[in-house]
N, C-alpha and C positions, 0 to 999 in steps of 0.2 A: 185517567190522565188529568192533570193537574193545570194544563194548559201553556206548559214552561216549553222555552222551545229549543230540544236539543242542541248540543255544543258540538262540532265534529273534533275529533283527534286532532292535536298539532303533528305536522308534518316532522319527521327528525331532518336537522340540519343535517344540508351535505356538509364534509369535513373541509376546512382551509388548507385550499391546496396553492399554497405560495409557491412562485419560482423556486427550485432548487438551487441550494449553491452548486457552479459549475468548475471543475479542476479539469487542468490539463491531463493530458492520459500519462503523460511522464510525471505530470508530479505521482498519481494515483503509483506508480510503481514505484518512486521511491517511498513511499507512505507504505507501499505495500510490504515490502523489507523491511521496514521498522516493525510492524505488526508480527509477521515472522519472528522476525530477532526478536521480539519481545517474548513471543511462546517457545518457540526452540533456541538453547544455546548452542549447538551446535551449528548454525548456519555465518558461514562468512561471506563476504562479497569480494571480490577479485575485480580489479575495474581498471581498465587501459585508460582510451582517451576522450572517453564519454563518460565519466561522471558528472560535468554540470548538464552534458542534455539529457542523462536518465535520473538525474534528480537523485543519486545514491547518495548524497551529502547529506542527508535527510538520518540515512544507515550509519553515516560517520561520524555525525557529532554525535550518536545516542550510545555507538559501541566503537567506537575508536580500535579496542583491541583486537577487533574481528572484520575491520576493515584493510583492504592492503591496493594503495594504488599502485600499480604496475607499470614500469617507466615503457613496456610496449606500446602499439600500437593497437585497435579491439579488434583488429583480425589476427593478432595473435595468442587472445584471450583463450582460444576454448585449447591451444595447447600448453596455457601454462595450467590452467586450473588443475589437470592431474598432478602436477607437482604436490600437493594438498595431497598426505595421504592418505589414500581413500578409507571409510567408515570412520578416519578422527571426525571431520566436519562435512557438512554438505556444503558446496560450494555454488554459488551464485555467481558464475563469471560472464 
């Protein structure tokens, strides 16, 4: 022994865990259909009278031609969406 007095290991840093950014849960779904439309072209959105609270404007400015707002009202969404017909597109009404 030389009389040197050992060095202990440095600990490893915990990692920085900064606040997350937080999204409302309606934006996250309209975000969420743009990510869709962006992998599948076949996906359209069908939207009565909640597109600004489901945030689908998000889906409309990116694909306009696969957007179709519907002058109903959204309790009569799930029977217009068969209209669409079935295997051309997958429908998101």
């Amino acid at each position: 022994m030389t009389g040197a007095t050992p060095v202990a290991p440095k600990a490893p840093q915990a990692p920085s865990l900064g606040k997350p950014e937080m999204k409302r849960t309606r934006e996250g779904f309209g975000h969420g259909l743009v990510d869709l439309g962006e992998k599948r072209s076949d996906v359209v959105v069908l939207v009565g009278d909640l597109s600004g609270s489901t945030n689908v404007t998000f889906f409309a400015e990116k694909f306009p031609d696969r957007f179709s707002p519907r002058p109903e009202r959204s309790h009569s969404s799930p029977r217009t969406a068969p209209s669409v017909p079935a295997g051309a597109r997958i429908r998101c009404a």
